[in-house]
PDB file of N, CA, C and O in Angstrom, chain B, residues numbered from 101:
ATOM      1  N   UNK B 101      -3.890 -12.562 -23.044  1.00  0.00           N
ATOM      2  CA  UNK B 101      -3.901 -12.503 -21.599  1.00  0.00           C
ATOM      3  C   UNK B 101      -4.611 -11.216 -21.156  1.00  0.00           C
ATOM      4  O   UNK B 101      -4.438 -10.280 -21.936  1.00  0.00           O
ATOM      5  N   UNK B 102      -5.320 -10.972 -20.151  1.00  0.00           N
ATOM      6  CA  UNK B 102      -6.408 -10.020 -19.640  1.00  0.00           C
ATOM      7  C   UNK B 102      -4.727  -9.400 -18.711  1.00  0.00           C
ATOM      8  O   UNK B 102      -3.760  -9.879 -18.118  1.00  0.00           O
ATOM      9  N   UNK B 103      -5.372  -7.863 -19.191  1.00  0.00           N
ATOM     10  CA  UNK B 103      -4.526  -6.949 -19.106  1.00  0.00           C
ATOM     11  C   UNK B 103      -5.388  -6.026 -17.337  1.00  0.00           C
ATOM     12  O   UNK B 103      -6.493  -5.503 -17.187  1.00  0.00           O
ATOM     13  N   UNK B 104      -4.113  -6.241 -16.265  1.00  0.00           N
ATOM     14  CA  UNK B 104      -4.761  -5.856 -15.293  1.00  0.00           C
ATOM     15  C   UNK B 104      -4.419  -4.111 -15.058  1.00  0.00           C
ATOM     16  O   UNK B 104      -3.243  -3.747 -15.093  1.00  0.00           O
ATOM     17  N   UNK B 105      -5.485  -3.142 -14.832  1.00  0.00           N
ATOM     18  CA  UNK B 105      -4.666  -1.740 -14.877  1.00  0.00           C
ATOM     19  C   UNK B 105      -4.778  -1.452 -13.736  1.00  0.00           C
ATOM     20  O   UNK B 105      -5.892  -1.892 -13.452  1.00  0.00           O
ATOM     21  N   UNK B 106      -4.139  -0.745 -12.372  1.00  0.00           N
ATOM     22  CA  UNK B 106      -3.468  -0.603 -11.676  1.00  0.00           C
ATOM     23  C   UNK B 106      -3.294   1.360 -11.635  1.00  0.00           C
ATOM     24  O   UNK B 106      -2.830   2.302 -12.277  1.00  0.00           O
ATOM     25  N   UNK B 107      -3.838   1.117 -10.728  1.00  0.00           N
ATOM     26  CA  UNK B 107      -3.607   2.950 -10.704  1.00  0.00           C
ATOM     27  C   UNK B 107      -2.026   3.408  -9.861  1.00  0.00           C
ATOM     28  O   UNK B 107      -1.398   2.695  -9.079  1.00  0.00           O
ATOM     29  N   UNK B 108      -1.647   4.913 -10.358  1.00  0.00           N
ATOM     30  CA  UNK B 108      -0.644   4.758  -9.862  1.00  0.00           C
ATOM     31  C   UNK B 108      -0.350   5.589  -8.886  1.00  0.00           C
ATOM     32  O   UNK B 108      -0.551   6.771  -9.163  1.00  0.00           O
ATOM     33  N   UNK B 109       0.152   5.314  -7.599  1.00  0.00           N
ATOM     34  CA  UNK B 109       0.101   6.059  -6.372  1.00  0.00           C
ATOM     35  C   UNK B 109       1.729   6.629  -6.352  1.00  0.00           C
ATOM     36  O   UNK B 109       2.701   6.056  -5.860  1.00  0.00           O
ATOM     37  N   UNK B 110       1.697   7.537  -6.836  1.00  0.00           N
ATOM     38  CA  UNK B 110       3.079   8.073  -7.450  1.00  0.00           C
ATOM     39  C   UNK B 110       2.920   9.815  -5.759  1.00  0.00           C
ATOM     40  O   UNK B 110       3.979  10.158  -5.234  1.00  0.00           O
ATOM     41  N   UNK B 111       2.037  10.278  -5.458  1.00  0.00           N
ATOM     42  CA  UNK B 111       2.195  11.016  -4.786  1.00  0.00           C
ATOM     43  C   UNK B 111       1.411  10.571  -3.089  1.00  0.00           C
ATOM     44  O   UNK B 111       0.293  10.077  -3.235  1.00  0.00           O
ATOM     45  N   UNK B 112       1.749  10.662  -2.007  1.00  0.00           N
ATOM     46  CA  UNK B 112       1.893  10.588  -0.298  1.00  0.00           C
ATOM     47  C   UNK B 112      -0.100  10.794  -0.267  1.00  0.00           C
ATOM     48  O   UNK B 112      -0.916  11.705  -0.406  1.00  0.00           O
ATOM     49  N   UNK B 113      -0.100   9.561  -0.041  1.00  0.00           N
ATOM     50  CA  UNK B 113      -1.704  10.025   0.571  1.00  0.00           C
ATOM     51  C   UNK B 113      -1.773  10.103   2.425  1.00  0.00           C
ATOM     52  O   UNK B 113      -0.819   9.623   3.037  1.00  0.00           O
ATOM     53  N   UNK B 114      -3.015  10.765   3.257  1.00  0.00           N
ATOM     54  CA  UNK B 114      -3.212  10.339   4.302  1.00  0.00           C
ATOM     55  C   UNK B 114      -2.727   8.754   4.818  1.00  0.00           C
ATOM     56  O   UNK B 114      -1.709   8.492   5.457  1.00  0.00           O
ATOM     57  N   UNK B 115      -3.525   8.022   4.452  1.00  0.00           N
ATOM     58  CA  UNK B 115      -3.008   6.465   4.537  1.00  0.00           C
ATOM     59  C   UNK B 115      -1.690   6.429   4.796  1.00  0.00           C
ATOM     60  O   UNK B 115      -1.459   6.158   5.974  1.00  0.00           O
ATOM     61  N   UNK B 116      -0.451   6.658   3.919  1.00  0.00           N
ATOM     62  CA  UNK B 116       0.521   6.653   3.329  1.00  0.00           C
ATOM     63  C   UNK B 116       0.880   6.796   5.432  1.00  0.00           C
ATOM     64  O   UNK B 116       0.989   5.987   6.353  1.00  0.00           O
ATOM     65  N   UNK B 117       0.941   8.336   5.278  1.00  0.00           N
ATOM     66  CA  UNK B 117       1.341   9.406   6.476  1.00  0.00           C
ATOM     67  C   UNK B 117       1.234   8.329   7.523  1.00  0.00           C
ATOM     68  O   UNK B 117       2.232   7.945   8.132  1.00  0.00           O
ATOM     69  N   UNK B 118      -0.596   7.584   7.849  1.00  0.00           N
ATOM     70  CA  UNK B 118      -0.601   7.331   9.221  1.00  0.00           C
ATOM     71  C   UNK B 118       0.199   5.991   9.308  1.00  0.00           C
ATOM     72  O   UNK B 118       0.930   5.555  10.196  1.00  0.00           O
ATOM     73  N   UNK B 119      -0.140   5.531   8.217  1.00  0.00           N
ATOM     74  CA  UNK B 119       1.106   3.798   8.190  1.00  0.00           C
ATOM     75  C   UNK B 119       2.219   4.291   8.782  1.00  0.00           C
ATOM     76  O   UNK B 119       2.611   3.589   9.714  1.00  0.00           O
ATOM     77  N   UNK B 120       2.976   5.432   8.517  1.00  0.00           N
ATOM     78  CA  UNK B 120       4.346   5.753   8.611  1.00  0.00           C
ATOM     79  C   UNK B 120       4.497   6.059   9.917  1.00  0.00           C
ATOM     80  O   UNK B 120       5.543   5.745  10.485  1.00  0.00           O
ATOM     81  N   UNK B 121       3.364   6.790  10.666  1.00  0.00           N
ATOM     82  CA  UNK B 121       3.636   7.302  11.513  1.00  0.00           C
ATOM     83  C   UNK B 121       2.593   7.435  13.164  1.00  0.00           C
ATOM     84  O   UNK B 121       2.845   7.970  14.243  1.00  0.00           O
ATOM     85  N   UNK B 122       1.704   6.861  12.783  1.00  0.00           N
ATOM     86  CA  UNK B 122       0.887   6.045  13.622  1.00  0.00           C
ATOM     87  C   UNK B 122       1.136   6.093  14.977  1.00  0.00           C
ATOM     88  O   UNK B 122       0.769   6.965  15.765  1.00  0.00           O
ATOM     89  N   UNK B 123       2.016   4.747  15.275  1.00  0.00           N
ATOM     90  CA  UNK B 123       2.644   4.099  16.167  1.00  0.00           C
ATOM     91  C   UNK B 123       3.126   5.001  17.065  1.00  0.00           C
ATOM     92  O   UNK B 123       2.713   5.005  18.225  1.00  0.00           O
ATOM     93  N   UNK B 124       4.173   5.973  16.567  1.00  0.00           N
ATOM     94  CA  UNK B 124       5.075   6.740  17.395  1.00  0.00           C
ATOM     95  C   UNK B 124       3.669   7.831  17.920  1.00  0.00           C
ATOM     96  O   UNK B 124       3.403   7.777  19.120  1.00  0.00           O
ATOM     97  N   UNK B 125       3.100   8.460  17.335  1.00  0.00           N
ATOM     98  CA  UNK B 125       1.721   9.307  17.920  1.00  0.00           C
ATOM     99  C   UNK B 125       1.412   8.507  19.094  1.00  0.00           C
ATOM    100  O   UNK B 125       1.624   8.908  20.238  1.00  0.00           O
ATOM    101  N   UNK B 126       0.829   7.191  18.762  1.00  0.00           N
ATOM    102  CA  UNK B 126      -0.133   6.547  19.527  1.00  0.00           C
ATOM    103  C   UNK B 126       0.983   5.986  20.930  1.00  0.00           C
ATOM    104  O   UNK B 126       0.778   5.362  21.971  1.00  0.00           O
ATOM    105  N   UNK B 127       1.669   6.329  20.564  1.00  0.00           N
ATOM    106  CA  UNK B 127       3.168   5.845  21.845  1.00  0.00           C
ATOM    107  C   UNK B 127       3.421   7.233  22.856  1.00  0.00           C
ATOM    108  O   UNK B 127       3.988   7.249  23.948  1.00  0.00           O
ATOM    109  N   UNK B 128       2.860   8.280  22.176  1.00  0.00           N
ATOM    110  CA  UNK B 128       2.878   9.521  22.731  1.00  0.00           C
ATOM    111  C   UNK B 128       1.948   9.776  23.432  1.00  0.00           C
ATOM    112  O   UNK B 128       2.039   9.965  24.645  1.00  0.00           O
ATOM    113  N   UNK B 129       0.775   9.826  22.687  1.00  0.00           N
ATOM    114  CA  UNK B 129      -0.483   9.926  23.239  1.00  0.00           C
ATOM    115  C   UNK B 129      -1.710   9.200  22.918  1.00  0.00           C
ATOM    116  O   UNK B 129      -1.828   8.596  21.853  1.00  0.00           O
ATOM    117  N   UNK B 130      -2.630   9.240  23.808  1.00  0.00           N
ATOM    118  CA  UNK B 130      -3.887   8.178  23.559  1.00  0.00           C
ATOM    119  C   UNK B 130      -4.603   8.728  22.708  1.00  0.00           C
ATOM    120  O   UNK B 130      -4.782   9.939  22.578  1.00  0.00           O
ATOM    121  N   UNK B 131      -5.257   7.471  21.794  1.00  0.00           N
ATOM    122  CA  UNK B 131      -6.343   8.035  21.078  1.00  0.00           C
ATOM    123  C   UNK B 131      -7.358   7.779  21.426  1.00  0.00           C
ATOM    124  O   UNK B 131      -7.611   6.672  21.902  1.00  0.00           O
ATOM    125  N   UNK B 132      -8.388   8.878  21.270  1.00  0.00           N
ATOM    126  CA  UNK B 132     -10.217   8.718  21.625  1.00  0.00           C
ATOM    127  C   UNK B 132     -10.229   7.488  20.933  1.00  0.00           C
ATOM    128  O   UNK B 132      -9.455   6.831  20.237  1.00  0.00           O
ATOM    129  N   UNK B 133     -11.382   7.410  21.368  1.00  0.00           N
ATOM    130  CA  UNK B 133     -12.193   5.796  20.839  1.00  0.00           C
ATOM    131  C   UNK B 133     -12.477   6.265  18.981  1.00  0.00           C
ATOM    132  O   UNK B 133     -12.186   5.511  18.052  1.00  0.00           O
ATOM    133  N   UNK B 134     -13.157   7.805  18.803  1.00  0.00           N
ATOM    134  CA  UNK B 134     -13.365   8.164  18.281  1.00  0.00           C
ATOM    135  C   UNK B 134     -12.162   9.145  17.149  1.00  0.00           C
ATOM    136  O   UNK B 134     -12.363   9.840  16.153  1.00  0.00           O
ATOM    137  N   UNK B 135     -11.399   8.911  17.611  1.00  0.00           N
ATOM    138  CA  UNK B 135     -10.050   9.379  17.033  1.00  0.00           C
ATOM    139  C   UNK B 135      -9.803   8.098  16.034  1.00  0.00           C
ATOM    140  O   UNK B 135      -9.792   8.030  14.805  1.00  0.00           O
ATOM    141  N   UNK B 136      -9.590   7.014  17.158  1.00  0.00           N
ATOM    142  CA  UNK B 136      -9.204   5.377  16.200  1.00  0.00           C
ATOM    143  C   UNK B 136      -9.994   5.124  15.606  1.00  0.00           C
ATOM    144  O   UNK B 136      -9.525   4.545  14.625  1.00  0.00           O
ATOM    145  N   UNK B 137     -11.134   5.189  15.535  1.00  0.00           N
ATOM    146  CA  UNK B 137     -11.809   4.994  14.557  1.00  0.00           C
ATOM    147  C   UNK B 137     -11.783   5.765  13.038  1.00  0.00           C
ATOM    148  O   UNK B 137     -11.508   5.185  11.988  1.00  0.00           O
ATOM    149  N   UNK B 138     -12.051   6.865  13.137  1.00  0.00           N
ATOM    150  CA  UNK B 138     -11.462   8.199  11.778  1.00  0.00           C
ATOM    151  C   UNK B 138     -10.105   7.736  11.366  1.00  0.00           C
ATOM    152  O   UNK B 138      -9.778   8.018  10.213  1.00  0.00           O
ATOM    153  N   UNK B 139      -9.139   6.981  12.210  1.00  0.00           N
ATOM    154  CA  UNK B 139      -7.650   6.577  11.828  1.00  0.00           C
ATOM    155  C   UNK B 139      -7.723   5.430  11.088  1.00  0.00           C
ATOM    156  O   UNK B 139      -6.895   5.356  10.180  1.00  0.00           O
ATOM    157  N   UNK B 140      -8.610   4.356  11.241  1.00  0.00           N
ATOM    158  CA  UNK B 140      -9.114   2.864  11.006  1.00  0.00           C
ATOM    159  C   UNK B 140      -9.301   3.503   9.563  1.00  0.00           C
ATOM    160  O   UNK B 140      -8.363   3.670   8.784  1.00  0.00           O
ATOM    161  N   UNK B 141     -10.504   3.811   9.319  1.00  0.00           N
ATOM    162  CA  UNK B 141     -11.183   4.419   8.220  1.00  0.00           C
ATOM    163  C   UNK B 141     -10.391   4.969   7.212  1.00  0.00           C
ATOM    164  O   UNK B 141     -10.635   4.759   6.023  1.00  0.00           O
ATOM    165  N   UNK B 142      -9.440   5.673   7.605  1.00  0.00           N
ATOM    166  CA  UNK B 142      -8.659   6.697   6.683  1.00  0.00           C
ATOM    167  C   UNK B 142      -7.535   5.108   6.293  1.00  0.00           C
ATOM    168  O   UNK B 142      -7.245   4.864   5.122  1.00  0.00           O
ATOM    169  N   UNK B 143      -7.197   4.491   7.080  1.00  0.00           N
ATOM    170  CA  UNK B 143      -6.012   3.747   6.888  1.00  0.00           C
ATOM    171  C   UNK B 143      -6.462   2.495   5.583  1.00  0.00           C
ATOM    172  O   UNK B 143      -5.794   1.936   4.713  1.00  0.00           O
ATOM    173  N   UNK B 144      -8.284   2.407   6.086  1.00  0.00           N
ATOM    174  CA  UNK B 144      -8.797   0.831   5.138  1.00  0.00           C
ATOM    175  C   UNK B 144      -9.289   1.720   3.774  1.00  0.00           C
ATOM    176  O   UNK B 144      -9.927   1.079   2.939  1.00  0.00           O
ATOM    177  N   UNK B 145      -9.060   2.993   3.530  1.00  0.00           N
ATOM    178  CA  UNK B 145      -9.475   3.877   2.565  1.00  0.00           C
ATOM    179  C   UNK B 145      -9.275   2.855   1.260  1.00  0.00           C
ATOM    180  O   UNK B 145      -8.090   2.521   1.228  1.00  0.00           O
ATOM    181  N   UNK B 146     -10.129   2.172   0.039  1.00  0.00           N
ATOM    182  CA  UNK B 146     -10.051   2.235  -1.119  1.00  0.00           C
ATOM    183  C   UNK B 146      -8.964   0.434  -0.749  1.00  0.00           C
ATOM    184  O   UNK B 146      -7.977   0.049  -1.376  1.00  0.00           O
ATOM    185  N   UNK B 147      -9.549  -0.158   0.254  1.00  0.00           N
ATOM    186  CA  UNK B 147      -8.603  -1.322   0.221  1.00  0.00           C
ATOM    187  C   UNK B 147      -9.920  -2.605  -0.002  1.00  0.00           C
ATOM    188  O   UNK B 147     -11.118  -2.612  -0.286  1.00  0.00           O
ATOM    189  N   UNK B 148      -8.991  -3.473   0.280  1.00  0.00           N
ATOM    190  CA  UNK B 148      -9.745  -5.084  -0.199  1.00  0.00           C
ATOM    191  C   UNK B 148     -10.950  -4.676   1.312  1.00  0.00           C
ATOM    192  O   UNK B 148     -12.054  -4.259   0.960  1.00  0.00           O
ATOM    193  N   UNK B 149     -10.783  -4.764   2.383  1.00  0.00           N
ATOM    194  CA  UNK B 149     -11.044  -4.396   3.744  1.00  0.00           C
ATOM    195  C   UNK B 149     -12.259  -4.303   3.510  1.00  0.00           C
ATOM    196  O   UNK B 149     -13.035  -5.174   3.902  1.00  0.00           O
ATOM    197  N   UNK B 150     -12.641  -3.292   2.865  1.00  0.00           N
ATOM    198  CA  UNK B 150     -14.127  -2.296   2.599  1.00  0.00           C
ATOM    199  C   UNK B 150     -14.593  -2.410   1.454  1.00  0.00           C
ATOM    200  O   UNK B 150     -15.353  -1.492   1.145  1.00  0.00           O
ATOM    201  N   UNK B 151     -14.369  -3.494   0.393  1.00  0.00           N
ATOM    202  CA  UNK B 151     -14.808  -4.687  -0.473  1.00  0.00           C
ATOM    203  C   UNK B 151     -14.648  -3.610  -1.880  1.00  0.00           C
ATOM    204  O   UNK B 151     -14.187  -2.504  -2.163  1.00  0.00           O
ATOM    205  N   UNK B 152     -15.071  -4.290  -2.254  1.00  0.00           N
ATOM    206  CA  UNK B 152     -14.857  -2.914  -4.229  1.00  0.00           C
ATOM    207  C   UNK B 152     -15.810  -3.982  -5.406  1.00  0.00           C
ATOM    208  O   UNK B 152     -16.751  -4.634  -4.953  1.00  0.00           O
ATOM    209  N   UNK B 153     -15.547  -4.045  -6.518  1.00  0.00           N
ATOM    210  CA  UNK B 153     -16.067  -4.612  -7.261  1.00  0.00           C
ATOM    211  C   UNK B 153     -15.270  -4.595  -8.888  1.00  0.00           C
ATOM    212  O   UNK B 153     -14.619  -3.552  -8.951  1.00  0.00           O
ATOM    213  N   UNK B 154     -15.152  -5.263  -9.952  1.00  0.00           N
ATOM    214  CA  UNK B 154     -14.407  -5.558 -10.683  1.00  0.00           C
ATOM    215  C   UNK B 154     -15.118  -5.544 -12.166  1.00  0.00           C
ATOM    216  O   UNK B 154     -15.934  -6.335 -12.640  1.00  0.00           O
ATOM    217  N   UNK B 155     -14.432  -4.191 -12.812  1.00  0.00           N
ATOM    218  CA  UNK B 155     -15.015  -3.986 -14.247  1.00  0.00           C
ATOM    219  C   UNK B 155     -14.231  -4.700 -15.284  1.00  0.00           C
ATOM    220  O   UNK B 155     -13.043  -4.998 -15.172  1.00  0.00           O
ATOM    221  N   UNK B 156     -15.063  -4.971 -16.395  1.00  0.00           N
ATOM    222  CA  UNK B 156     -14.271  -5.374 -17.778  1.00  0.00           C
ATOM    223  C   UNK B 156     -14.391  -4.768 -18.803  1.00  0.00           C
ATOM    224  O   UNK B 156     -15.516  -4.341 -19.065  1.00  0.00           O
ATOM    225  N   UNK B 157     -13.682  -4.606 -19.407  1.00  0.00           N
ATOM    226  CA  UNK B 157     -13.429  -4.133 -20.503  1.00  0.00           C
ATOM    227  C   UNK B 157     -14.546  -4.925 -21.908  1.00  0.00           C
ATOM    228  O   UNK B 157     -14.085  -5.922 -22.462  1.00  0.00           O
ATOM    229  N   UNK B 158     -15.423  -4.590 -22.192  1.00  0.00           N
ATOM    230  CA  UNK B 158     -16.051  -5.763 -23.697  1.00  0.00           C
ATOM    231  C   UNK B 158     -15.276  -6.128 -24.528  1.00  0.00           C
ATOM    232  O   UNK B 158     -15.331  -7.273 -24.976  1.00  0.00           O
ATOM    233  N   UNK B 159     -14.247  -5.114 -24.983  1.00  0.00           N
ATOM    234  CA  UNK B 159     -13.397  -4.659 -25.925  1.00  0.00           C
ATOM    235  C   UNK B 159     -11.993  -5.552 -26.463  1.00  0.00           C
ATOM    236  O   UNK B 159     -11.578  -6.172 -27.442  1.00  0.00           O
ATOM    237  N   UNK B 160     -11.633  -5.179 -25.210  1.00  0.00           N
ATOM    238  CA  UNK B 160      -9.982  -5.218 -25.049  1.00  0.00           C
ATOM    239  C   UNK B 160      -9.876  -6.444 -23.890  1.00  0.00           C
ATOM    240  O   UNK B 160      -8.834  -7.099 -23.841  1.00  0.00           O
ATOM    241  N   UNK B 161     -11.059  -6.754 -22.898  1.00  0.00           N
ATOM    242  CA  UNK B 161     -10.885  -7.534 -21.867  1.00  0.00           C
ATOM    243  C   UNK B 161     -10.190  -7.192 -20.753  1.00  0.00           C
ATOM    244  O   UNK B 161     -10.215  -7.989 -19.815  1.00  0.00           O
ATOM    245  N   UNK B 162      -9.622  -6.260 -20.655  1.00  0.00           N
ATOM    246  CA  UNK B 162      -8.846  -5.607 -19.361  1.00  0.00           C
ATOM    247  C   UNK B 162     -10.085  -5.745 -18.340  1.00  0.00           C
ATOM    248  O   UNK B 162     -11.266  -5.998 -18.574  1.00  0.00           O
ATOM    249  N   UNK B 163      -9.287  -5.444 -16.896  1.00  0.00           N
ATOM    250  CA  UNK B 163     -10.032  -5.560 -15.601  1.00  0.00           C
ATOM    251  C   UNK B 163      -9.517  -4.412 -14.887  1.00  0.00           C
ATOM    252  O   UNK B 163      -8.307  -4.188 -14.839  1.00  0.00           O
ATOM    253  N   UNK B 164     -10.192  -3.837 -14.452  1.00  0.00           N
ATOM    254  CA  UNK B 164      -9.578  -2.989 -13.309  1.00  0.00           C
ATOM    255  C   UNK B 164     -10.858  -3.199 -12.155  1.00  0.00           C
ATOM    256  O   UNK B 164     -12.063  -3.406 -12.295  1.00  0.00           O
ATOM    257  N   UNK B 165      -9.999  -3.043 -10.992  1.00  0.00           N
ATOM    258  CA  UNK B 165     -10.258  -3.778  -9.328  1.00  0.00           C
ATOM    259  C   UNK B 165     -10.591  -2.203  -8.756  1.00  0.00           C
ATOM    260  O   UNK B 165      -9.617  -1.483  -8.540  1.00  0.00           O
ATOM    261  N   UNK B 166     -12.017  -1.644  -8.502  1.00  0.00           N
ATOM    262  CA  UNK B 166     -11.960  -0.619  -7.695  1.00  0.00           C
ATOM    263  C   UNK B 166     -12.404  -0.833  -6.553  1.00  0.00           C
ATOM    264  O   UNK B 166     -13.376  -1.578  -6.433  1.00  0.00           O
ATOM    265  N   UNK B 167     -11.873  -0.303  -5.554  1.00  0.00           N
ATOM    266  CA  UNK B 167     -12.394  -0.443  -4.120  1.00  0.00           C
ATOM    267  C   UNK B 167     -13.185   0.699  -3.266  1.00  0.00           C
ATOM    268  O   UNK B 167     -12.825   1.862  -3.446  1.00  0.00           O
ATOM    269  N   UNK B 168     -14.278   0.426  -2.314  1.00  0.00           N
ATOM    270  CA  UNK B 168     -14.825   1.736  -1.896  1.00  0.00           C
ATOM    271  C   UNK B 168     -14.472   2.497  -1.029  1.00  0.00           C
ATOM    272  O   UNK B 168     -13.546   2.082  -0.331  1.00  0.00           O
ATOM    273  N   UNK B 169     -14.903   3.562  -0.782  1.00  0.00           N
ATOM    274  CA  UNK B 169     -13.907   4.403  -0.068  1.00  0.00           C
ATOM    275  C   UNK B 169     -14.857   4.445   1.025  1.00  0.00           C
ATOM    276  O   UNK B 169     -16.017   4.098   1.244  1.00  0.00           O
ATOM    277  N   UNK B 170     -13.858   5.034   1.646  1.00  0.00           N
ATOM    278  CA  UNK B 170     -14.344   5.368   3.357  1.00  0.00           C
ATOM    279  C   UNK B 170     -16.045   6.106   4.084  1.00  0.00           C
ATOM    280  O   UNK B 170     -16.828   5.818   4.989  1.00  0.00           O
ATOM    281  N   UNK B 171     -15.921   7.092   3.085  1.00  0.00           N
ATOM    282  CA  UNK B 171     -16.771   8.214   3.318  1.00  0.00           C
ATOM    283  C   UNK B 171     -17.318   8.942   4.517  1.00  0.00           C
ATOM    284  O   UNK B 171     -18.364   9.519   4.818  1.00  0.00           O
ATOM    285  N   UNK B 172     -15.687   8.552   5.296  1.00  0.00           N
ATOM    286  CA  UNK B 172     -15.434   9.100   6.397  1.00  0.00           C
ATOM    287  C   UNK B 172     -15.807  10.728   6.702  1.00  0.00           C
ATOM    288  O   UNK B 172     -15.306  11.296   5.732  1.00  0.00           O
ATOM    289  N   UNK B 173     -16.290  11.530   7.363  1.00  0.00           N
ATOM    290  CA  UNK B 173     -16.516  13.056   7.017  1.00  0.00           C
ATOM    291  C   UNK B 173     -14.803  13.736   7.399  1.00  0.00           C
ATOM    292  O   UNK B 173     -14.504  14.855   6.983  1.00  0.00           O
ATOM    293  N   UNK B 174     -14.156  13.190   7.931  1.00  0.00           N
ATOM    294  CA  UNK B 174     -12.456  13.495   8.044  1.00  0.00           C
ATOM    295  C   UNK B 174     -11.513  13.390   6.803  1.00  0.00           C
ATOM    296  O   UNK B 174     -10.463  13.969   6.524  1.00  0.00           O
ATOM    297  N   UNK B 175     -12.403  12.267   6.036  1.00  0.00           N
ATOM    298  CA  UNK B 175     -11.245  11.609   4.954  1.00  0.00           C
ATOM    299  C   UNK B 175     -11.129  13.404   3.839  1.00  0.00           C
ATOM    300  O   UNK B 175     -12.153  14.075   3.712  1.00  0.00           O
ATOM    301  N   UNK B 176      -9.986  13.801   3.289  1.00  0.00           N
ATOM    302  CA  UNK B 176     -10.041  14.650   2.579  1.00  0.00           C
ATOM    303  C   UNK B 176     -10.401  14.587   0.834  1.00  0.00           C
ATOM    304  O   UNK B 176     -10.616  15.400  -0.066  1.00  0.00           O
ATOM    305  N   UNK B 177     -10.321  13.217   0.980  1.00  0.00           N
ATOM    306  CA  UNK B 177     -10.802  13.138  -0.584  1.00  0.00           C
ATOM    307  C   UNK B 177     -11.851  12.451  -0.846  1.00  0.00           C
ATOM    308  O   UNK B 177     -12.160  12.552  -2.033  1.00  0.00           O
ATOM    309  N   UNK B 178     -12.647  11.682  -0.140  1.00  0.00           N
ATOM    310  CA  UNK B 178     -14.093  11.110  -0.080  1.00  0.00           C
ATOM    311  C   UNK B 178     -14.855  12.415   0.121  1.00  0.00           C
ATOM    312  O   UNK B 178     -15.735  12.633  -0.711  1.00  0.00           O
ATOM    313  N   UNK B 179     -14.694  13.192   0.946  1.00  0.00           N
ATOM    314  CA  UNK B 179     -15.293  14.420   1.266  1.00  0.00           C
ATOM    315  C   UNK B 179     -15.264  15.583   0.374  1.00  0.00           C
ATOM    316  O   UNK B 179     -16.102  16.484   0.401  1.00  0.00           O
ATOM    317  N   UNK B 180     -14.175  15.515  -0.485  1.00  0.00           N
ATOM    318  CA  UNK B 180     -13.911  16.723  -0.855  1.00  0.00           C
ATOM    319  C   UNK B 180     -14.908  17.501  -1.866  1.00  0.00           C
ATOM    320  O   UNK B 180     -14.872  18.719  -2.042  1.00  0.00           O
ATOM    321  N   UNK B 181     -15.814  16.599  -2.510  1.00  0.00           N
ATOM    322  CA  UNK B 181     -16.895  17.019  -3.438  1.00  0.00           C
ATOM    323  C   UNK B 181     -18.783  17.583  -2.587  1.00  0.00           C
ATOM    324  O   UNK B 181     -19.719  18.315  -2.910  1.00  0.00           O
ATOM    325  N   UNK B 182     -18.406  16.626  -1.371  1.00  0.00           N
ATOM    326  CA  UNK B 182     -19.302  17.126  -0.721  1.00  0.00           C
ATOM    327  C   UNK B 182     -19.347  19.098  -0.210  1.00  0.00           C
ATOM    328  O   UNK B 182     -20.144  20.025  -0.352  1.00  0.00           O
ATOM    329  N   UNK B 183     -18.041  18.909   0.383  1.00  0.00           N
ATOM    330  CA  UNK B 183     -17.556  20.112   0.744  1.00  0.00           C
ATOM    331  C   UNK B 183     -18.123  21.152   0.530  1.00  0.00           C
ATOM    332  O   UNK B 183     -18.904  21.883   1.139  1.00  0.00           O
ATOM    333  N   UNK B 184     -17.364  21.125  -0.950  1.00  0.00           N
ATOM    334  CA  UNK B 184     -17.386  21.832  -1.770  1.00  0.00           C
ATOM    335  C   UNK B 184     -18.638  22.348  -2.813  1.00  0.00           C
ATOM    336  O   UNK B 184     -18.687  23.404  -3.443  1.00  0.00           O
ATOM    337  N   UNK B 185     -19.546  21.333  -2.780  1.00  0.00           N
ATOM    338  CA  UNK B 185     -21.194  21.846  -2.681  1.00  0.00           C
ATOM    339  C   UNK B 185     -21.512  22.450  -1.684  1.00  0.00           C
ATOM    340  O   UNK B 185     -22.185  23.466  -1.857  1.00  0.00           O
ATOM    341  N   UNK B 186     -21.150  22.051  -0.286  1.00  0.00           N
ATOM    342  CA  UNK B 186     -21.660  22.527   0.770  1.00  0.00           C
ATOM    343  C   UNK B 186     -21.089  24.318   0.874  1.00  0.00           C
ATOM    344  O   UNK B 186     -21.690  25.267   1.378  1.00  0.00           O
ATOM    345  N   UNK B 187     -19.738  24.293   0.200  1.00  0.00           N
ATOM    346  CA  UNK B 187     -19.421  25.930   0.410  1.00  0.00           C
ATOM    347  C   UNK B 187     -20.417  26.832  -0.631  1.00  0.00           C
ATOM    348  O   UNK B 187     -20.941  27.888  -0.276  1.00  0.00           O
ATOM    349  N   UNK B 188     -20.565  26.302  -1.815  1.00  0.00           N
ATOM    350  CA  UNK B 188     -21.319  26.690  -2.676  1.00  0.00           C
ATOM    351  C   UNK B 188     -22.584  27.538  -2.465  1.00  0.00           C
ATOM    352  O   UNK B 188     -22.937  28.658  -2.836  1.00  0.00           O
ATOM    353  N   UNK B 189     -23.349  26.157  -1.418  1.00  0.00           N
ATOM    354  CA  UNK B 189     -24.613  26.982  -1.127  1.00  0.00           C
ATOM    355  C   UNK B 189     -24.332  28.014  -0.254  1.00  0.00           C
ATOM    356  O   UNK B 189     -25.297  28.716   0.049  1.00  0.00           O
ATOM    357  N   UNK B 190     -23.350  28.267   0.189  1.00  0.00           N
ATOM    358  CA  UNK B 190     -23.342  29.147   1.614  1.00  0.00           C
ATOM    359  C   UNK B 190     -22.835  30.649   0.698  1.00  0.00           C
ATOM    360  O   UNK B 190     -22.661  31.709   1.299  1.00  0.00           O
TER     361      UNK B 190
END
């Protein structure tokens, strides 16, 4: 049987936060057009949503399902390699 691997979300991402807590913000106060959108983005981060593509293993036959990320300039971990070149040159 093809062995599916599954990453493990053992620590609180952004996503995580705005699922949780979203609603009550957005019940408080309005969001820019441009706010919901960076919120959209961060929320469809690494989901079916924003499509991915599916490796195999030659070997062993395993599959793992990756999905693409946002590359939102807000998101902190799509960004974070950019950044961090960008401090470099400076």
């Amino acid at each position: 049987m093809t062995q599916i691997i599954k990453p493990d979300h053992k620590t609180p991402e952004v996503a995580d936060i705005l699922r949780h807590h979203l609603d009550n913000y957005k019940a408080e106060y309005p969001l820019w057009p441009e706010h919901r959108k960076i919120a959209t983005d961060l929320l469809n981060r690494r989901t079916v949503r924003l499509g991915g593509y599916i490796e195999r293993c030659d070997n062993c036959g395993s599959v793992r399902i990756t999905y693409h990320s946002c590359r939102n300039r807000h998101c902190p971990k799509c960004q974070h390699m950019p950044r961090e070149r960008w401090l470099e040159k400076r």
